[in-house]
ZADO-1210 file (C-alpha; in nm, 4 decimals, padded with zeros to 6 digits):
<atoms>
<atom x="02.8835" y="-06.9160" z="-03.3505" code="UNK" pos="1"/>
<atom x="02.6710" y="-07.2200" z="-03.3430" code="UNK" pos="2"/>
<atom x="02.3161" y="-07.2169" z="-03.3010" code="UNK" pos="3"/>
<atom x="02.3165" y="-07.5458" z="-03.0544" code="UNK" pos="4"/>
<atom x="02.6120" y="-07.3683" z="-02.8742" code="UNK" pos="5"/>
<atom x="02.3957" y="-07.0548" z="-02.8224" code="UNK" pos="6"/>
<atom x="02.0878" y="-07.2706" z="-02.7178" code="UNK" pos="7"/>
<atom x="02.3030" y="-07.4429" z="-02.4734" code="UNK" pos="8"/>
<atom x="02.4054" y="-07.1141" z="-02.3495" code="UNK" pos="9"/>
<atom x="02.1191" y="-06.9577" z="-02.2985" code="UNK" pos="10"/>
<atom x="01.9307" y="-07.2900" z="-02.1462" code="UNK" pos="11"/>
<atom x="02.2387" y="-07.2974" z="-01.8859" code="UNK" pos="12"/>
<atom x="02.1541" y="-06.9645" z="-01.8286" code="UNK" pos="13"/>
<atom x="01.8183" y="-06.9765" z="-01.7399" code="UNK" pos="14"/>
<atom x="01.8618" y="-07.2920" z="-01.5340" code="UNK" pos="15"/>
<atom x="02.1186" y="-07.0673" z="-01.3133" code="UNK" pos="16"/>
<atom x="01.8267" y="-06.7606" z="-01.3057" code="UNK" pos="17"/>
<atom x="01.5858" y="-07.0521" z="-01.1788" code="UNK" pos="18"/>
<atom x="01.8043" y="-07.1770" z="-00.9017" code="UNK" pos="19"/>
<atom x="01.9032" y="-06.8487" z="-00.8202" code="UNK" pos="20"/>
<atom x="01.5276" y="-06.7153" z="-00.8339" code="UNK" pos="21"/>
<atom x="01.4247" y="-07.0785" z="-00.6086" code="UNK" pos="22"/>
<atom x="01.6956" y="-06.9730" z="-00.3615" code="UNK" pos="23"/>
<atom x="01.5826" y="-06.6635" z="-00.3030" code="UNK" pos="24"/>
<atom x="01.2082" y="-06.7976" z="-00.2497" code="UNK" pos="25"/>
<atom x="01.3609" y="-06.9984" z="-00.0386" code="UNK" pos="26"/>
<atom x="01.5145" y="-06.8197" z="00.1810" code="UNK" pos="27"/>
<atom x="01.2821" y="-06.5287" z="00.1568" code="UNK" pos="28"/>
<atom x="01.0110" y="-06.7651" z="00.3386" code="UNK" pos="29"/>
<atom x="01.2935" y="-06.9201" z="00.5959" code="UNK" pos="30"/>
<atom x="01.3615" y="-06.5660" z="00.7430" code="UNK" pos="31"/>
<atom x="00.9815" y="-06.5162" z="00.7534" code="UNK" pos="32"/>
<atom x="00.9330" y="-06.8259" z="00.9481" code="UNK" pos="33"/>
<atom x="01.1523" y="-06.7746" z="01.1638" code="UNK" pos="34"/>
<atom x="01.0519" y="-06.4106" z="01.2379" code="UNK" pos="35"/>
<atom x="00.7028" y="-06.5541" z="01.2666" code="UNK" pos="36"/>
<atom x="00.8310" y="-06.8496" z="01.5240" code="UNK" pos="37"/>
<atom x="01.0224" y="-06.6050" z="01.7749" code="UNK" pos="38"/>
<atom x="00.7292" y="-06.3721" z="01.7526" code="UNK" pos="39"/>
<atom x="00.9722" y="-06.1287" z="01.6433" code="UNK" pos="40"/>
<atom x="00.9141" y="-05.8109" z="01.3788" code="UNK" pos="41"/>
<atom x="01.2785" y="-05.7362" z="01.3058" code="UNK" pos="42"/>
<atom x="01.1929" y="-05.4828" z="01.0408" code="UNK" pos="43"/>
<atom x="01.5549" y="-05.5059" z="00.8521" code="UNK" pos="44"/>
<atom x="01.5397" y="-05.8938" z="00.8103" code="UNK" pos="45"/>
<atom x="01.1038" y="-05.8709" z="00.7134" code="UNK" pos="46"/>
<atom x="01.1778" y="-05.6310" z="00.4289" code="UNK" pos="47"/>
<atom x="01.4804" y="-05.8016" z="00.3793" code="UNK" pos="48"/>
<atom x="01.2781" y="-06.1310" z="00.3028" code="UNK" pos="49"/>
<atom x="00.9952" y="-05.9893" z="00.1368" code="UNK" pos="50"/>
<atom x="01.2825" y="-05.8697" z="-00.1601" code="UNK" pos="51"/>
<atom x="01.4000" y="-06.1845" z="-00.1578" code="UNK" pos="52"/>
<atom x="01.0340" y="-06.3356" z="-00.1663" code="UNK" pos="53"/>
<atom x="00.9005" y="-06.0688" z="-00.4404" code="UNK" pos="54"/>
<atom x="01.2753" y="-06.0958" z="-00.6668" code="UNK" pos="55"/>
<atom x="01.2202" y="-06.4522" z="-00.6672" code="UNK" pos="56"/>
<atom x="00.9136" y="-06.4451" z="-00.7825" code="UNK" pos="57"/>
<atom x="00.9477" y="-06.2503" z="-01.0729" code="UNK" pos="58"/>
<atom x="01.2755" y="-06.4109" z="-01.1684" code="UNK" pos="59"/>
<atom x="01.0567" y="-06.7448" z="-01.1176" code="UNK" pos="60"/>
<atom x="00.8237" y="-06.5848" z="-01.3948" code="UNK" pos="61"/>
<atom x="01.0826" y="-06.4999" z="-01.6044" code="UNK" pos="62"/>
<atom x="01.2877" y="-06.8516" z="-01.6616" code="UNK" pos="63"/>
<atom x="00.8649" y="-06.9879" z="-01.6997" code="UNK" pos="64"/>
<atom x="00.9142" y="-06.7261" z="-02.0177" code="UNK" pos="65"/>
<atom x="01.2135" y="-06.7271" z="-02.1546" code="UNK" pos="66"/>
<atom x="01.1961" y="-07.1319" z="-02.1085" code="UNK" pos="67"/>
<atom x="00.8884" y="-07.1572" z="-02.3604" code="UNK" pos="68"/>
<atom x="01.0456" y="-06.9314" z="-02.6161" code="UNK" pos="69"/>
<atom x="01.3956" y="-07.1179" z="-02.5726" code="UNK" pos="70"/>
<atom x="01.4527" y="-07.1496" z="-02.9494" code="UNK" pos="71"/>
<atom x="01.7410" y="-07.2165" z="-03.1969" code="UNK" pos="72"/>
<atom x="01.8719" y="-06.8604" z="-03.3291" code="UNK" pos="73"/>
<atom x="01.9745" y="-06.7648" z="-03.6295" code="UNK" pos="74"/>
<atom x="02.2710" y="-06.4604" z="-03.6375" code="UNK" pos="75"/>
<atom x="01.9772" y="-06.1839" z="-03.6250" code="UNK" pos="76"/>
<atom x="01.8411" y="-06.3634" z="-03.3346" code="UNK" pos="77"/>
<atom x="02.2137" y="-06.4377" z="-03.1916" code="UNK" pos="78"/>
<atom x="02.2529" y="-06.0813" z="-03.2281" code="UNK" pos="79"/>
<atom x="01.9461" y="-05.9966" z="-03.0743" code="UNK" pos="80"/>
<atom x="02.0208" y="-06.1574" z="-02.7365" code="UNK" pos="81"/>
<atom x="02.3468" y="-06.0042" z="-02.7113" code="UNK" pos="82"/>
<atom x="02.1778" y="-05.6864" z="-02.7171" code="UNK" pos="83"/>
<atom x="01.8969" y="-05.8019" z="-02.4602" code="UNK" pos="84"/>
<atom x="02.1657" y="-05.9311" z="-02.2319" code="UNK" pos="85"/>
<atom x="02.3762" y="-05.6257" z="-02.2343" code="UNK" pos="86"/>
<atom x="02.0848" y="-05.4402" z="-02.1804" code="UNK" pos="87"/>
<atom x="02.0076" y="-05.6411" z="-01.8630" code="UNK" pos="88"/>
<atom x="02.3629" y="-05.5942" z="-01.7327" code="UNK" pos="89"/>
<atom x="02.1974" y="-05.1960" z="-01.7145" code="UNK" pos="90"/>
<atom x="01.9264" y="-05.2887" z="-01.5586" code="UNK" pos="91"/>
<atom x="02.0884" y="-05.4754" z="-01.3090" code="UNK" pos="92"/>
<atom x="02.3833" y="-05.1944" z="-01.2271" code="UNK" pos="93"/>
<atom x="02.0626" y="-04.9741" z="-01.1986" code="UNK" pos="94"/>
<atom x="01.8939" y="-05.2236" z="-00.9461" code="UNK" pos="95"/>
<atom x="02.2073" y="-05.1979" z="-00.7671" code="UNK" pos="96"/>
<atom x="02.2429" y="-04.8050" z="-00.7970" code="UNK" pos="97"/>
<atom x="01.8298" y="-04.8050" z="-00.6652" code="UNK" pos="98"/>
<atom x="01.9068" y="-05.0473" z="-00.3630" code="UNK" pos="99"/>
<atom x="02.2235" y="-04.8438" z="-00.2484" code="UNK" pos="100"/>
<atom x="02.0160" y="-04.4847" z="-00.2858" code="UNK" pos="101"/>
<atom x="01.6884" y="-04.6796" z="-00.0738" code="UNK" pos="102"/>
<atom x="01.9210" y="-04.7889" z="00.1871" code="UNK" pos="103"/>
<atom x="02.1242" y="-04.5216" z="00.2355" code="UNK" pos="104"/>
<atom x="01.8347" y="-04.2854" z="00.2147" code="UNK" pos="105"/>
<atom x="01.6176" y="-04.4906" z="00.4346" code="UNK" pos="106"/>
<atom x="01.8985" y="-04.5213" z="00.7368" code="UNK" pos="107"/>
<atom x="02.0492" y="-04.1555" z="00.7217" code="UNK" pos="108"/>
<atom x="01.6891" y="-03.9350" z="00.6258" code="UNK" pos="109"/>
<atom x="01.4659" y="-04.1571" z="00.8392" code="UNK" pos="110"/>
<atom x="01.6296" y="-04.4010" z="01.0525" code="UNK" pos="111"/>
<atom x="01.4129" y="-04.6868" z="00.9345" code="UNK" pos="112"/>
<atom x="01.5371" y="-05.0443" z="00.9519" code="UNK" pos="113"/>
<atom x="01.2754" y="-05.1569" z="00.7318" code="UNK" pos="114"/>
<atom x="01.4084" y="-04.9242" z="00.4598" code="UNK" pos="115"/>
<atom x="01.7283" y="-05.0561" z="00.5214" code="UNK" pos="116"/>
<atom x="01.6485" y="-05.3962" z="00.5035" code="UNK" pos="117"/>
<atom x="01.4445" y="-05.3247" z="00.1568" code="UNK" pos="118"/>
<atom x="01.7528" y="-05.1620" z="-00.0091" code="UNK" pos="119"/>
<atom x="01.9973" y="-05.4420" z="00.1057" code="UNK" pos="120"/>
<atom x="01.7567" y="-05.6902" z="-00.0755" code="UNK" pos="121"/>
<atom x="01.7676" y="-05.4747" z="-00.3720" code="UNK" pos="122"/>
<atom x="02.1522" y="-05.4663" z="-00.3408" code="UNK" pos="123"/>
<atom x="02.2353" y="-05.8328" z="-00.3119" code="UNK" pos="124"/>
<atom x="01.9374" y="-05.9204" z="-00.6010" code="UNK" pos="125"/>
<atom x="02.0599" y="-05.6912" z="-00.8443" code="UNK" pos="126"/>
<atom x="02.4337" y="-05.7776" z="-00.7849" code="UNK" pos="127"/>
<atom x="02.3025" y="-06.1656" z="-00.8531" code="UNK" pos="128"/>
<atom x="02.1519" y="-06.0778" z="-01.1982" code="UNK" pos="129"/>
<atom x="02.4189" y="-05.8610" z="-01.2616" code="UNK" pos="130"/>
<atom x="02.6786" y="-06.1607" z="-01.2113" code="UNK" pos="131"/>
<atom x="02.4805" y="-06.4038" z="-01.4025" code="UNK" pos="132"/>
<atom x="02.3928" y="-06.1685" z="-01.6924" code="UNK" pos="133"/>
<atom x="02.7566" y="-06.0688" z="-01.7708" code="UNK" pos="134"/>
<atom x="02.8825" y="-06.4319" z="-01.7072" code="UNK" pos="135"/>
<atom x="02.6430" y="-06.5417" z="-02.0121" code="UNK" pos="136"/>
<atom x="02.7841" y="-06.2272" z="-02.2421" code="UNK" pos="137"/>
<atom x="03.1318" y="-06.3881" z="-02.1007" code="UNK" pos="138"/>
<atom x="03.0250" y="-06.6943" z="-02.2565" code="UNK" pos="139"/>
<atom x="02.9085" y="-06.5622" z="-02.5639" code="UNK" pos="140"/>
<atom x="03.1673" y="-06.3714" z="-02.6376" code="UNK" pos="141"/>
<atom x="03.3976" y="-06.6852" z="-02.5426" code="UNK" pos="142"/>
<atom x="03.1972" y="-06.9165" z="-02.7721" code="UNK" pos="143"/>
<atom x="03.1948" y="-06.6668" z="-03.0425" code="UNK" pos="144"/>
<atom x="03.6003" y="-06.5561" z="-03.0467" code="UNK" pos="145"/>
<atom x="03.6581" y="-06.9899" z="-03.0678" code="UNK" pos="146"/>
<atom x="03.3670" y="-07.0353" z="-03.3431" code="UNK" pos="147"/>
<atom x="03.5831" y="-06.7817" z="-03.5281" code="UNK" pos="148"/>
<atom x="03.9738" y="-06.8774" z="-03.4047" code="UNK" pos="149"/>
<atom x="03.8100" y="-07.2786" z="-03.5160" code="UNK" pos="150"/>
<atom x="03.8550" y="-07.2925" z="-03.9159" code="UNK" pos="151"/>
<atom x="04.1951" y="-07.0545" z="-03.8838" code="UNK" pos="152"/>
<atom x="04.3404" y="-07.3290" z="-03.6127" code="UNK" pos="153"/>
<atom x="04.2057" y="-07.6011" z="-03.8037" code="UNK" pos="154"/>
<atom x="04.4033" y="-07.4534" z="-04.0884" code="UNK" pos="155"/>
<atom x="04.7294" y="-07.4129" z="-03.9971" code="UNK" pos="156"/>
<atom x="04.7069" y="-07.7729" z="-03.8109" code="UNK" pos="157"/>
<atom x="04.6771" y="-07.9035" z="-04.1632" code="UNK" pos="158"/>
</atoms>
């Protein structure tokens, strides 16, 4: 594969974490406000928001990061993010795995909304990184099968 393929890539990539990361920031703080205007504690929607404030946040962080060491790879380094991406798809089932055990722990054990409302906003946040992580291995591994299927069709063409 092409370095300035896998730069592209990975810059797509990060713009998509940083509008999914201003989203949630957004909407994080919309559900506060409103809580805050109707004078109402709804603890399922406040926890709820407060994910979605803290994930955002952190994912914020993160594209601030991985923008400043956005770099042209060589196959060690090509090789390197694969790993780190796959890796992350782990991560991100295990978010998932986390958020389902908080919620369903905090509504059958203790009854709490505010429990509930924490796990969902684990749930739907590590679902999102899980979706964007494996569609940049998808387009890796898409980029990589035509860098290598590109000489062979060339050659028979000719």
């Amino acid at each position: 594969m092409y370095a300035d393929t896998l730069f592209a890539l990975e810059r797509g990539h990060l713009i998509r974490l940083g509008l999914w990361a201003g989203a949630s920031l957004i909407a994080g703080v919309l559900i506060l406000l409103v809580l805050h205007r109707r004078k109402n504690n709804a603890p399922f929607l406040k926890h709820f928001s407060i994910q979605m404030l803290a994930w955002g946040g952190i994912d914020l962080a993160l594209v601030a990061w991985g923008w400043r060491a956005l770099a042209y790879r060589d196959y060690g380094g090509s090789v390197q993010l694969h790993q780190f991406v796959w890796l992350n798809i782990g991560l991100d089932a295990g978010y998932v795995a986390v958020g389902i055990t908080l919620a369903v722990t905090g509504w059958v054990l203790a009854k709490r909304l505010s429990v509930l409302g924490a796990g969902v906003g684990v749930i739907v946040q590590g679902f999102a990184l899980f979706v964007l992580d494996l569609r940049l291995l998808t387009m890796i591994e898409s980029a990589r099968i035509a860098s290598i299927a590109a000489p062979v069709t060339r050659w028979l063409a000719s």
